[in-house]
Every structure is written in C-alpha cells, then in structure tokens.
C-alpha positions in Angstrom: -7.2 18.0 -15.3 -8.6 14.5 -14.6 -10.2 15.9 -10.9 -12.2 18.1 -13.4 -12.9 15.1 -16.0 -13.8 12.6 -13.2 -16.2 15.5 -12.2 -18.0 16.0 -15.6 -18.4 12.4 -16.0 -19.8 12.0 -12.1 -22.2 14.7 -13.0 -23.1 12.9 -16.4 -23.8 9.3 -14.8 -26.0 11.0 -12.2 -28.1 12.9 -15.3 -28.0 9.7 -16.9 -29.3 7.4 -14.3 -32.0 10.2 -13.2 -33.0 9.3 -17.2 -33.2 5.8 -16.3 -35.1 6.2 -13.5 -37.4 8.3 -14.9 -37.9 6.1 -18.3 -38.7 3.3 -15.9 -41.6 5.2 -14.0 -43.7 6.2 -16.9 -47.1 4.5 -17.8 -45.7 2.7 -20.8 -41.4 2.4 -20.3 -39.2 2.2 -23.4 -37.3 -0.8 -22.4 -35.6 -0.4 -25.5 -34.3 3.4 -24.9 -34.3 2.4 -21.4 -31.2 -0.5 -22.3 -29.3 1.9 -24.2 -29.3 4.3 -21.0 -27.7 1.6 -19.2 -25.7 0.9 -21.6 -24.3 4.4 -21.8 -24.4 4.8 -17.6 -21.7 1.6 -17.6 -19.7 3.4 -20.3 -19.4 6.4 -18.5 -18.6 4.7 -15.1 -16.0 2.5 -17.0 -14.3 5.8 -17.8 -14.2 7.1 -14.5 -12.9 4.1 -13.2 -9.8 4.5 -16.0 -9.3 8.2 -15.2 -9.1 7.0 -11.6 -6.7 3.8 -12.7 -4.8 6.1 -14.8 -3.9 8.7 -11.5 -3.1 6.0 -9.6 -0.7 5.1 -12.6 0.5 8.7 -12.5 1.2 8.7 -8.6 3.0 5.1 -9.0 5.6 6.8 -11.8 5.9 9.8 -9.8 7.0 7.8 -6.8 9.8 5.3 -8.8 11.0 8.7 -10.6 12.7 9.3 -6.7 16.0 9.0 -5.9 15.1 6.0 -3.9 13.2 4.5 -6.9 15.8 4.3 -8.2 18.3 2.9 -6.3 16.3 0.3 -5.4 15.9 -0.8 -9.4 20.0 0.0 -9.8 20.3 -2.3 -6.8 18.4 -5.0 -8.5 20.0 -4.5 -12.0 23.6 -4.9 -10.2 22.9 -7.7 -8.3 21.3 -9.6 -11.3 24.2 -9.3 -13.1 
C-alpha cells in the first residue's frame, strides 16, 4: 500500500513542479499562485518522506518481533534486574 502511495504522491510533486515551472516562464508570473505551488510541492515531498520514515518504522518492528529480538530485550530486562 505505501509503494502505491509513495507513487501517487511522486507523480503529484512532478505535476506540481512542471506547474511551477511553467508559472515562472510566462510573460507576467503569478508570484503569488507561484508561492502557494511551492508551498504545496514541500507538503507533498514532506509526506513522502513520512510514508518512507514510516516503512522503515515498519521493517524496524518487523525485525525486534524475531525470536532474536527478543531475547536480546529478555536478556536486558534480566540482567537489569
């Protein structure tokens, strides 16, 4: 599911920055219109850098949910106490 979201939203800050660039090539730009582009683009990249963040996160669990997860947290736990 994420591969798919980091997808749409790859696809959507490539339309938007093709806006951008556009916007800033005509005779008379909107700097206005052309700032709240930008500020969109940076909204959408921040989202694929959590749906990346939030894989990683995924992978992490996914890797202490092994046996040898945890034994290494039991092995801690015991010896703290």
């Amino acid at each position: 599911m994420s591969g798919r979201y980091y997808r749409a939203l790859s696809m959507m800050h490539q339309r938007v920055q093709g806006s951008i660039d556009d916007l800033e090539r005509s005779p008379k730009p909107d700097w206005v219109r052309i700032s709240e582009m930008k500020r969109l683009r940076l909204s959408i990249k921040d989202r694929m850098r959590a749906v990346l963040e939030d894989g990683r996160e995924a992978q992490s669990s996914r890797s202490l949910a092994s046996g040898a997860g945890r034994q290494g947290r039991t092995a801690t736990l015991s010896s703290d106490a």
